[in-house]
C-alpha positions in Angstrom: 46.3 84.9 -38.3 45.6 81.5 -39.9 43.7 80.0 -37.0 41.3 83.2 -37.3 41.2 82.4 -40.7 40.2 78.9 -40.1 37.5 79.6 -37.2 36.0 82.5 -39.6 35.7 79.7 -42.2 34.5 77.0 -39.3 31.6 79.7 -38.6 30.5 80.6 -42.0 30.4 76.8 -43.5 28.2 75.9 -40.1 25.9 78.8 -41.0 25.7 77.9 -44.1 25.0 74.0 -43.2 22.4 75.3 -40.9 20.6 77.6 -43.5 21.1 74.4 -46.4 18.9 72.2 -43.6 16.2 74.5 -43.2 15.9 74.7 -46.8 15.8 71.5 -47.4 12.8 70.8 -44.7 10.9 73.1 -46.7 11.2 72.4 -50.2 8.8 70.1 -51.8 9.7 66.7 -52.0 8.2 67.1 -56.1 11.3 68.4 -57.9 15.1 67.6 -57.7 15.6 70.6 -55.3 16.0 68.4 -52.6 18.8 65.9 -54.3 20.8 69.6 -55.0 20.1 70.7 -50.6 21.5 67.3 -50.2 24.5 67.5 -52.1 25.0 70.8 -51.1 24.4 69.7 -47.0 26.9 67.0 -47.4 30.0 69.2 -49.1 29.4 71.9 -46.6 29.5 69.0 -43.6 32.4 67.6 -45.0 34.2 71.2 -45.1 33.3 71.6 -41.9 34.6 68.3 -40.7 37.9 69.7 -42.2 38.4 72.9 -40.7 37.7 71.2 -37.1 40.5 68.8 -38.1 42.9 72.1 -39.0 41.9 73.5 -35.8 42.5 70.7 -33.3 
């Protein structure tokens, strides 16, 4: 049950990572938008990096 648990997670922070890049392509470089995508880009890589580590 855990390990679903932790690929579940794995899947929705990679979605999530995916979606937070696009984003951040797209918004104009004019406002602080991108510095909040970036931060946001680099906590969900960073989760993501952990679940892998739980998994292997």
């Amino acid at each position: 049950m855990e390990e679903l648990r932790i690929e579940v997670l794995r899947r929705l922070a990679e979605r999530a990572l995916k979606e937070l890049e696009e984003a951040y392509k797209r918004i104009p470089d004019t406002n602080n938008g991108k510095a909040y995508l970036f931060r946001g880009k680099e906590r969900v890589r960073l989760m993501l990096n952990i679940l892998k580590e739980m998994e292997g």
